[in-house]
N, C-alpha and C positions, 0 to 999 in steps of 0.2 A: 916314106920308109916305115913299116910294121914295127909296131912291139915285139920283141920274145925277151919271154919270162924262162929263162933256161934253171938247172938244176942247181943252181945256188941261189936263184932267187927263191925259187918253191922253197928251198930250207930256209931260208928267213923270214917267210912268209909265215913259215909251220910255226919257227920259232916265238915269231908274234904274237901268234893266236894262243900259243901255249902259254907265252909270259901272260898275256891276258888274264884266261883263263885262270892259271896260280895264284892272281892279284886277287882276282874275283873269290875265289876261294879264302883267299886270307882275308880277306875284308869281311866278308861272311862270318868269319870267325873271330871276328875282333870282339865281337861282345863278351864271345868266352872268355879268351885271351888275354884280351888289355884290359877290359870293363869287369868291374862284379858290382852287380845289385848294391850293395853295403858303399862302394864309392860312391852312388847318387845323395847321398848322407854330407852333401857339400858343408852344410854348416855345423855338421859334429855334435848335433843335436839328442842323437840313438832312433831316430824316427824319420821316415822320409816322404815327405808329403808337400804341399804347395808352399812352402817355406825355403825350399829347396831348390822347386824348378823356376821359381819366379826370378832368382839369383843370378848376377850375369857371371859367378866361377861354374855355376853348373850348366847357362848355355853355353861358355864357351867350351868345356866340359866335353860336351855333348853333340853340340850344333852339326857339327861336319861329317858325323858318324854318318854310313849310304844305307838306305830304307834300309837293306837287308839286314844290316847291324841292329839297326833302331826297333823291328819288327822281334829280331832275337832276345834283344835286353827288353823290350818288353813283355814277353812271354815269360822271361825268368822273372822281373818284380809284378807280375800278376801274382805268378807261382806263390812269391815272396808275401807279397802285402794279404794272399788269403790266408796268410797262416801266421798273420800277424796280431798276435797283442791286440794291440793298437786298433787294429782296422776292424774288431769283432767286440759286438757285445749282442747280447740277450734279451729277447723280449719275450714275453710268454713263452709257445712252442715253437718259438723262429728265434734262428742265428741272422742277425743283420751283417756283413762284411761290407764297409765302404771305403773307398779312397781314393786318393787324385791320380791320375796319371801323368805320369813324364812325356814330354817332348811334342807337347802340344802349344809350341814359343807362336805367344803371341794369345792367347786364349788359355781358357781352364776347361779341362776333362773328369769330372768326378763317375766313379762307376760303384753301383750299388747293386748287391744280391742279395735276397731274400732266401735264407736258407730252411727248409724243414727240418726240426734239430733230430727229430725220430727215425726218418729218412735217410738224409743226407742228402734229399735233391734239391735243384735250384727251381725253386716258382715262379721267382722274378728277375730277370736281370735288366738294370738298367744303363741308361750313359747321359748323360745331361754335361752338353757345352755351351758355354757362355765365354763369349769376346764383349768388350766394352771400347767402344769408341766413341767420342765428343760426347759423355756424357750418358749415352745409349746404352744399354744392358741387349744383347742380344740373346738370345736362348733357345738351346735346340733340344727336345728329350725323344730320347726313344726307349720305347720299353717292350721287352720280350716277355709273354706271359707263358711257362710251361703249364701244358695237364696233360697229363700221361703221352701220347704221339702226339701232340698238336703243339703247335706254335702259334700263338697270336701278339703280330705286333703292331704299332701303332705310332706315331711321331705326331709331335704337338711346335710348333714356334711362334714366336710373341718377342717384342721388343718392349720394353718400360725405361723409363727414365724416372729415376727415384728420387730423384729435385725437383720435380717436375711434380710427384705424387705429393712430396710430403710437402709441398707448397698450394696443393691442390683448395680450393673452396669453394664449399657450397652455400649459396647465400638462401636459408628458408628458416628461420630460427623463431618461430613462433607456436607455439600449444595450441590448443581449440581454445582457450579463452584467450587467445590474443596475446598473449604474454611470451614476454624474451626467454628466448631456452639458451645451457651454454652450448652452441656447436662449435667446430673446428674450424669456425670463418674466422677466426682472430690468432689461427697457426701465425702465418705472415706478419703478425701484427706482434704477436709476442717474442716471434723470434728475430724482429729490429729493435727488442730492445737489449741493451748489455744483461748480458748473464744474471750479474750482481745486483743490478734492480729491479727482476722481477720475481715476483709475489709468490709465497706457499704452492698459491692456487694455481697460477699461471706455470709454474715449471712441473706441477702434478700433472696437467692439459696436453702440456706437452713431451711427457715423458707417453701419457698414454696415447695419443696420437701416434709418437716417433713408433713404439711398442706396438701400436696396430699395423702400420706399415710393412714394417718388419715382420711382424707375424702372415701377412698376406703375401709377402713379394717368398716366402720361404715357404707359405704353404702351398703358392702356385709353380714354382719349379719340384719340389717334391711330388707334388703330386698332376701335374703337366697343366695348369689353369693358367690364364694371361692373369696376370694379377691386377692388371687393369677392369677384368672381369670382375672379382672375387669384390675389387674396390664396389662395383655396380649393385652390386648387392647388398653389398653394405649398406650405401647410398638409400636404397630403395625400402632395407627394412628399416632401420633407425634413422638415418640422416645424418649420420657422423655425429651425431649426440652424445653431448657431455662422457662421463666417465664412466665405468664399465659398473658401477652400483646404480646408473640413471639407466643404462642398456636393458631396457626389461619392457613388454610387451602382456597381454594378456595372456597368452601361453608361450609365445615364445621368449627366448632366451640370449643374450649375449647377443652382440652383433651379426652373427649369421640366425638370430630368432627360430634356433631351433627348437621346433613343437612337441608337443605330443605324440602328433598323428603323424607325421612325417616318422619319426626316431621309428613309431609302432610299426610305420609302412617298412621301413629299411631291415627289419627284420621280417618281414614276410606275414604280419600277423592282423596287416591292415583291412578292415572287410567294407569299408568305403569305397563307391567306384571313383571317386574322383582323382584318388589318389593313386599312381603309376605301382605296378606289382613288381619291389623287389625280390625277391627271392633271397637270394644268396651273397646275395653284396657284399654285407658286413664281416663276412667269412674270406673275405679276400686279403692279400697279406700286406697293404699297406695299412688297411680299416683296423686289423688286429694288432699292425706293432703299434699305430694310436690308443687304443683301445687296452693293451697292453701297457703301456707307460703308464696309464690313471688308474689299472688294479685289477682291469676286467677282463676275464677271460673266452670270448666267443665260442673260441672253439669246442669248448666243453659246453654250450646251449645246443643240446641237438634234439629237443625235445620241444612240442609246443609250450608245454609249459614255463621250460627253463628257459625258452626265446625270452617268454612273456616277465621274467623277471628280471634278465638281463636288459631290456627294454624299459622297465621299470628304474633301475639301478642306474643305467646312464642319465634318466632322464631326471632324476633325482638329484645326480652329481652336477647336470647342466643346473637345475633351479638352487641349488642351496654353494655351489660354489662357485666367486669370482676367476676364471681362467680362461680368459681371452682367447691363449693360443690352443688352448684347446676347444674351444668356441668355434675358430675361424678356421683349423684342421681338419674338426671333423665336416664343418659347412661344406669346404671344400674338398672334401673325399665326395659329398653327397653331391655335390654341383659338377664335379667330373663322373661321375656315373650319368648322373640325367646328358650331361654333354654326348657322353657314347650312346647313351640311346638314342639321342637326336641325330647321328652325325655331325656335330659340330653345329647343329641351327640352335645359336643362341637365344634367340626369341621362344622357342619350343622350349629348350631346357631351363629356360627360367618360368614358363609358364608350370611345368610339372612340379621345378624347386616351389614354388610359391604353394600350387595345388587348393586354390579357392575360386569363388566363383568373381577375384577382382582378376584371375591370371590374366588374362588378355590387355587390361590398364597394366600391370605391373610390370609384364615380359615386355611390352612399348617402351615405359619409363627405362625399364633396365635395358634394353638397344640402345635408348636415346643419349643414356647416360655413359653408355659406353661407350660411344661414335664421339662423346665431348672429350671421355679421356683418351681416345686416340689420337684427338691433334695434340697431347702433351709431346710423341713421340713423329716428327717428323719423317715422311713419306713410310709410316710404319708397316710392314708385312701382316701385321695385328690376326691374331689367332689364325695362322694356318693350318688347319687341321685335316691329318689323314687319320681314317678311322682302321680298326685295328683289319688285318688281312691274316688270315690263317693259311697255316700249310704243313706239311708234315716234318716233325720231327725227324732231324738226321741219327 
């Protein structure tokens, strides 16, 4: 015996589809409706940022909401957080706007743009997500570069474990005459002892260690480097040596032993062929809010001469003042440019960061030491790099 679907089924049929349809609708609109921006404010703070979403009133707040809500409430607290206070400050000729995003349960979403403050256009925008499991830092960055129709984007991931780093040691502690240096082999050592019994010296050690770490694991998600990289470098030019007034070199400087000839080449002014020809680097907007923070302004060197003094002026700041984190910022602004010019061949772009006639020992030493920090992070992804792809702006 056949189905039929006579005319009272067809209308409750209709009627289904239409209550559907209504529900669909109203749910869509629930962010306007039930939700405002101002309620993700769970802890009453007047600011709303990872303090908020990390909260189990604001997942459960939030958690049940269907994409289509969650896509609308976040398009109002974008709206919201760019014209917030809070989420804008100033550097030279660029507005920074950063902040965290919502409803990323179980991980952290931060989003950063780079504003032209003359303009009003976006140069850069970025998104940088980090989940943390047993231990593990996971990190994904992708960054959108605007110039005029063109879009160039690029995605960087790296996993670190930062017990792992700041437990790390290298055992080579010896000068040319043979004598004890202090390195960072006695991290593990000073920090099995209680707080309260160790020495002036010993919690100086380890404050600047802790403070190098920190300074590399934050200048390699800002600026997209494994920071297990950044460490190799380090490695390579000083050896994790003593304290930041021992970190000194014949011309280089600070831990990442920034030179003369390098800083000259970065500005375009370098007439050695050995060294790699940047042009315009330092004119890019993450080089300038660096750059901008310590006083200087690039944008305004557009002249060979004023290259040449602004190249003078940095390199100046690097010799006569102790500032680690800006030591190992700008290294690594400098170490992720030679990365995009290699495609991601570490070995290449440490040879060019070096740019002497040891590059070939030192880009080896820095592989070698890099493959050692990657067993800190089991079966790790370790620098997956896609290099940037252009395409037209919409």
């Amino acid at each position: 015996m056949g189905l039929t679907i006579g005319s009272s089924d067809n209308n409750s049929i209709n009627n289904f589809i239409a209550k559907a349809e209504e529900d669909i609708l109203k749910e869509a609109e629930k962010a306007n409706t039930i939700f405002s921006v101002e309620e993700m404010d769970v802890n009453g703070d007047g600011k709303i940022d990872n303090n908020d979403f990390k909260q189990w009133s604001f997942i459960r707040k939030f958690a049940n909401l269907s994409t289509a809500s969650i896509q609308k409430l976040e398009k109002m607290y974008i709206e919201y957080a760019f014209n917030h206070p809070n989420n804008r400050r100033d550097e030279g000729e660029l507005t920074i706007v950063e902040f965290d995003m919502p409803f990323a349960f179980g991980s952290s979403t931060k989003k950063q743009y780079f504003i032209d403050k003359q303009s009003g256009n976006i140069l850069v925008e970025k998104s940088v997500k980090t989940f943390e499991k047993d231990g593990i830092t996971s990190v994904e960055i992708n960054t959108k570069r605007y110039n005029q129709n063109k879009v160039k984007e690029h995605e960087v991931k790296f996993q670190y474990n930062k017990e792992a780093l700041e437990n790390y040691v290298f055992y080579d502690a010896k000068d040319e005459q043979g004598n004890d240096i202090t390195y960072f082999d006695s991290i593990p050592e000073i920090r099995a002892i209680p707080e309260e019994e160790r020495t002036e010296e010993q919690k100086k050690l380890l404050k600047e260690f802790d403070d190098m770490i920190k300074y590399t694991i934050q200048a390699g998600i800002d600026y997209g480097v494994d920071p297990k990289l950044i460490l190799s470098i380090i490695q390579q030019e000083v050896g994790f040596k003593g304290l930041s007034d021992k970190v000194v070199g014949v011309n280089g400087k600070g831990y990442m032993q920034l030179t003369s000839a390098p800083v000259n080449d970065y500005l375009g002014l370098a007439s050695d062929n050995r060294y790699h020809d940047i042009k315009e680097f330092m004119y890019g907007p993450e080089a300038e809010e660096l750059l901008a923070s310590r006083g200087f302004a690039p944008q305004e060197a557009q002249t060979q001469e004023a290259k040449r003094n602004l190249y003078k002026k940095i390199y100046n700041y690097l010799k006569e003042n102790k500032d680690p984190e800006f030591n190992i910022r700008l290294g690594t602004i400098v170490l992720r440019y030679y990365l995009d010019k290699a495609d991601g061949d570490v070995k290449q772009a440490a040879k060019w960061y070096n740019g002497s006639g040891l590059r070939e020992k030192y880009a080896l030493n820095v592989n070698n030491f890099n493959k050692l920090l990657e067993n800190t992070v089991p079966n790790d992804t370790i620098y997956n790099y896609r290099v940037y792809t252009q395409y037209p702006r919409q």
